[in-house]
C-alpha positions in Angstrom: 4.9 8.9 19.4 6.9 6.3 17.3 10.1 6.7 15.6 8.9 7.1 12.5 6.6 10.7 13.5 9.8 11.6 15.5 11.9 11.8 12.4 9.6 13.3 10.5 8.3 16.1 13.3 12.5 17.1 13.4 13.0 16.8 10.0 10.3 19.4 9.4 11.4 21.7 12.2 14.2 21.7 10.8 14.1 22.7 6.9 14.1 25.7 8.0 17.9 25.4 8.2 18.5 23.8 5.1 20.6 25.8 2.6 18.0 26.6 -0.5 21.1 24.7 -2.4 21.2 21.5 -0.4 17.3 21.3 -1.2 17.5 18.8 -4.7 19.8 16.5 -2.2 17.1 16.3 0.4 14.2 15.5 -2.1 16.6 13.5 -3.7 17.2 11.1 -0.2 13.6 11.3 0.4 12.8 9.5 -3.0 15.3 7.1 -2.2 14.0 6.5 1.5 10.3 6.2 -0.4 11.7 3.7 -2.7 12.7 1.9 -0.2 9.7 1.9 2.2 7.5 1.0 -0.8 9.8 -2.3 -1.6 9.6 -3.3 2.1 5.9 -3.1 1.7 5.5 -5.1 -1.5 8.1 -7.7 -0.6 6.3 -10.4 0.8 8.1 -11.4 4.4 9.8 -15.5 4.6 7.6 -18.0 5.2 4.2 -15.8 4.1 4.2 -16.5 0.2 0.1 -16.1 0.2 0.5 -12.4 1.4 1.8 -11.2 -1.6 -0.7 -8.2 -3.3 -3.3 -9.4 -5.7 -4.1 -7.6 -8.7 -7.2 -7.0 -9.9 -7.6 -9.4 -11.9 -6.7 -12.2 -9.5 -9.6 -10.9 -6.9 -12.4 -11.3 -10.0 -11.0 -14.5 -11.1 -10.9 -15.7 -7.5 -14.5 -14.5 -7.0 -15.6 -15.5 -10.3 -17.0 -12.1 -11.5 -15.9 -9.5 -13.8 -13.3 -7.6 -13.4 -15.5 -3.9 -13.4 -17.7 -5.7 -10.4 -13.9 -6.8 -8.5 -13.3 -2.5 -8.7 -16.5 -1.3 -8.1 -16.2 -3.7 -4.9 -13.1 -2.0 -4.0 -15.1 1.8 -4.5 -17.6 0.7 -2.4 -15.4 -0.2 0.4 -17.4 -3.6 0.5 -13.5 -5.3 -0.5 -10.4 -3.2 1.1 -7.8 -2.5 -1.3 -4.5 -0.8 -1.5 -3.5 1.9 -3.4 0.0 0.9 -5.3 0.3 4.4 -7.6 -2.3 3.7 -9.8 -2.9 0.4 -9.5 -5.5 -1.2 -6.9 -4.6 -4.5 -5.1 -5.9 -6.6 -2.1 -4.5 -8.6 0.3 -5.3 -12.3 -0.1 -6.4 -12.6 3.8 -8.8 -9.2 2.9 -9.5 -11.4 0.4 -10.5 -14.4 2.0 -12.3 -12.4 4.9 -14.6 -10.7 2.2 -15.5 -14.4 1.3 -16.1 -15.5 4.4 -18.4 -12.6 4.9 -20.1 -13.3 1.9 -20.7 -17.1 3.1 -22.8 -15.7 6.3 -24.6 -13.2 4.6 
């Protein structure tokens, strides 16, 4: 089990034991802790400038279609993206695999 599913399997067990009024405080940290996981996994790390999330638009300009087909890529599972809220984005190495796939098809 890693650290992360041990904090989370105690913190479960253990909101039984959280005063009804010390609830809005938990949430409260748990948005912040959220915030914070989601800007360490949209922050690009040093020395991997390339890795940051493409939109949308980027992946149909970069594969020269529309940008309906770059989504309906994305449905299909054909082209992995990420789910960021509402918006849909792709790595630019899942990227660059999809058009290397395409190249040996």
């Amino acid at each position: 089990m890693t650290d992360y599913q041990t904090a989370i399997d105690q913190l479960s067990k253990s909101l039984d034991r959280i005063p009804r009024s010390e609830l809005p405080v938990v949430l409260g940290e748990l948005e912040r802790i959220k915030a914070v996981i989601w800007a360490e996994f949209m922050t690009t790390e040093k020395g991997q400038p390339d890795e940051a999330l493409l939109d949308m638009s980027d992946v149909a300009l970069r594969l020269n279609i529309p940008l309906s087909r770059a989504y309906e890529l994305v449905r299909q599972g054909k082209l992995r993206g990420v789910r960021v809220g509402k918006y849909v984005r792709v790595l630019p190495t899942v990227l660059k695999e999809y058009q290397a796939s395409l190249a040996t098809a």
